[in-house]
C-alpha positions as CSV (number, residue, x, y, z in Angstrom):
1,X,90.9,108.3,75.0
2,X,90.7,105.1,77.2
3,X,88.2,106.7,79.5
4,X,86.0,107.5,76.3
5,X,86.8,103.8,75.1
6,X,85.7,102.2,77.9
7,X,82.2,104.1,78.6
8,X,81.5,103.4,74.8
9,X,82.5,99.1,75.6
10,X,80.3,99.2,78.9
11,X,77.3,100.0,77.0
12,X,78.5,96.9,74.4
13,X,76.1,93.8,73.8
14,X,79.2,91.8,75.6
15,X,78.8,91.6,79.5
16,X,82.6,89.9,79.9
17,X,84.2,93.5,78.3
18,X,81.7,95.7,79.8
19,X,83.2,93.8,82.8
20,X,86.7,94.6,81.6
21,X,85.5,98.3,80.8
22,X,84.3,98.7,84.2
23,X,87.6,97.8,86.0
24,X,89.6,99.7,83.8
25,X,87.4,102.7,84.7
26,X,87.7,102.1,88.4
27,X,91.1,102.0,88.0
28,X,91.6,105.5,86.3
29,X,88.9,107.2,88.2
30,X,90.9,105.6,91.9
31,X,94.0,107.8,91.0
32,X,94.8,111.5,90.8
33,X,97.8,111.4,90.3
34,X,98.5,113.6,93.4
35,X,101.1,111.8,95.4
36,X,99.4,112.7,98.5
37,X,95.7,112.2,97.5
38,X,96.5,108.9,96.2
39,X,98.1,107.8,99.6
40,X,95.3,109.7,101.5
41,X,92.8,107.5,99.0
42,X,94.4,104.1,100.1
43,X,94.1,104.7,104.1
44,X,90.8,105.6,103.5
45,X,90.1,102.6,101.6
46,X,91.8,100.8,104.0
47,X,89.5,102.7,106.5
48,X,86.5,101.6,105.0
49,X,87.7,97.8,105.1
50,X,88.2,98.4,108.6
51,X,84.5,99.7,109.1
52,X,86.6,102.6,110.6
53,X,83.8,105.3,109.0
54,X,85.0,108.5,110.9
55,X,88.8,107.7,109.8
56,X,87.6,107.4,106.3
57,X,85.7,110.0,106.3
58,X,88.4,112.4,107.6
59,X,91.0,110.5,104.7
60,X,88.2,111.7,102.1
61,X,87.4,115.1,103.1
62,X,91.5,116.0,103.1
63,X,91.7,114.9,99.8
64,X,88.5,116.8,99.0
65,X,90.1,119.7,100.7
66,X,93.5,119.1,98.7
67,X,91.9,118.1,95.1
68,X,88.1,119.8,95.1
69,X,88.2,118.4,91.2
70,X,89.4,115.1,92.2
71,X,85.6,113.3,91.8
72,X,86.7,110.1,93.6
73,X,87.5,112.1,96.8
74,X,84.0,112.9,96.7
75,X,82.1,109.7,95.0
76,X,84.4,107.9,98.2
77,X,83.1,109.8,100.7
78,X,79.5,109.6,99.6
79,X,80.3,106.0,99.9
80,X,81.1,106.2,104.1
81,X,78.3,108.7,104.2
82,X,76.1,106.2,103.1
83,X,77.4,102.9,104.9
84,X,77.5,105.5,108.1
85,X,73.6,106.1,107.9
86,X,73.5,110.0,106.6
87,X,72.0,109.6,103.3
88,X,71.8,113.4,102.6
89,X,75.2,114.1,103.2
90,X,75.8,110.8,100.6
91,X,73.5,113.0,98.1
92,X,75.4,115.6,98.2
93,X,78.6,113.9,97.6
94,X,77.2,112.0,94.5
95,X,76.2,115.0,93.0
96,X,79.5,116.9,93.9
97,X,80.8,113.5,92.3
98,X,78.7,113.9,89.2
99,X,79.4,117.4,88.7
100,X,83.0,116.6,87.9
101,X,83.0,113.3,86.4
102,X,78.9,113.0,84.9
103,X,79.0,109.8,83.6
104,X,80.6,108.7,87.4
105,X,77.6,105.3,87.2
106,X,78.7,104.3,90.6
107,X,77.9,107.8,91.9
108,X,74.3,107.6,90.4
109,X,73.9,103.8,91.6
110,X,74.6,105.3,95.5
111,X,72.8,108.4,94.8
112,X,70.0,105.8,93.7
113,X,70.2,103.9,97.1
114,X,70.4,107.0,99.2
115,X,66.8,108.0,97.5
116,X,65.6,104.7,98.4
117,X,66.7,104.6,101.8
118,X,64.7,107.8,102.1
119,X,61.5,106.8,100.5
120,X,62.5,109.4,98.0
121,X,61.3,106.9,94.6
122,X,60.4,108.9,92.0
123,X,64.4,110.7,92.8
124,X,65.9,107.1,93.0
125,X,64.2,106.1,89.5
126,X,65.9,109.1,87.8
127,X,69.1,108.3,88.8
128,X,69.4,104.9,88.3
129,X,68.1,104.9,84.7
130,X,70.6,107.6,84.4
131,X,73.5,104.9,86.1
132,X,72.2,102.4,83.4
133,X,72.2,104.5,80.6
134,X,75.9,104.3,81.3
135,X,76.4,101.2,82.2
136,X,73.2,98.5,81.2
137,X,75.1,95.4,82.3
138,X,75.0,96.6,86.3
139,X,72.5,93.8,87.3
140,X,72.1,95.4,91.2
141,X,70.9,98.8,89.9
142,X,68.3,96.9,87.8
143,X,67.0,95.4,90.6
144,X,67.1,98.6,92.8
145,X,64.9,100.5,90.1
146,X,62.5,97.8,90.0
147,X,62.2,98.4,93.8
148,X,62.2,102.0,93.4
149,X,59.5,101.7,90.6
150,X,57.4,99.1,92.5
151,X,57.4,102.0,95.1
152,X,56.0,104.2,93.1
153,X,53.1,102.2,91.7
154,X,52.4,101.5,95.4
155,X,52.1,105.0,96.8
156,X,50.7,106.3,93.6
């Protein structure tokens, strides 16, 4: 019920709740309520502070390994995929992400940026209208499809 309350607030007229909305989301989608895979989560958060990619990315794929439905194990490793320069593997992960939790926006905002980072536009305009379908008040992905769509206009 919160989860469903929350998506329904982000797309709201009021950016100070979708804000709330947002954070309340993160919050529930960070947990599994796995012991273990929520301890495994935090090193490889703390991992990711530490620009430590390989650590993280081994914390991520043991708790993938542990929860497969878990979609934060995933959506966080797409996240050091990305930061670590292999944008397909990042793809992958964001859709592994968005096959268990579909309206995952920060999935489709880093499968957005992989697309761009591969000159992939018309792929990276997809998604992010998808991500902001979700959630309109995310001011970055707004910018990234008018990037992605300039793109398009230019090679087109």
């Amino acid at each position: 019920m919160i989860e469903r309350e929350a998506l329904e607030t982000l797309r709201g007229p009021d950016p100070a709740r979708a804000a709330e909305a947002e954070a309340t989301l993160w919050r529930l989608w960070l947990h599994a309520g796995i012991p273990e895979v929520d301890a495994l989560m935090r090193d490889g958060i703390a991992s990711i502070e530490r620009q430590d990619f390989a650590a993280a990315e081994r914390c991520f794929a043991r708790i993938i390994d542990r929860a497969p439905d878990f979609a934060e194990g995933w959506n966080k490793r797409a996240t050091v995929r990305y930061l670590a320069g292999n944008h397909a593997g990042a793809i992958a992960d964001c859709r592994e992400t968005l096959a268990r939790n579909p309206n995952h926006f920060g999935a489709l905002s880093g499968q957005g940026l992989c697309h761009l980072a591969l000159g992939e536009h018309q792929e990276a305009v997809r998604v992010l209208r998808r991500a902001l379908a979700i959630h309109p008040h995310l001011t970055p992905v707004r910018g990234n499809l008018r990037l992605a769509l300039s793109e398009l206009v230019k090679y087109n």
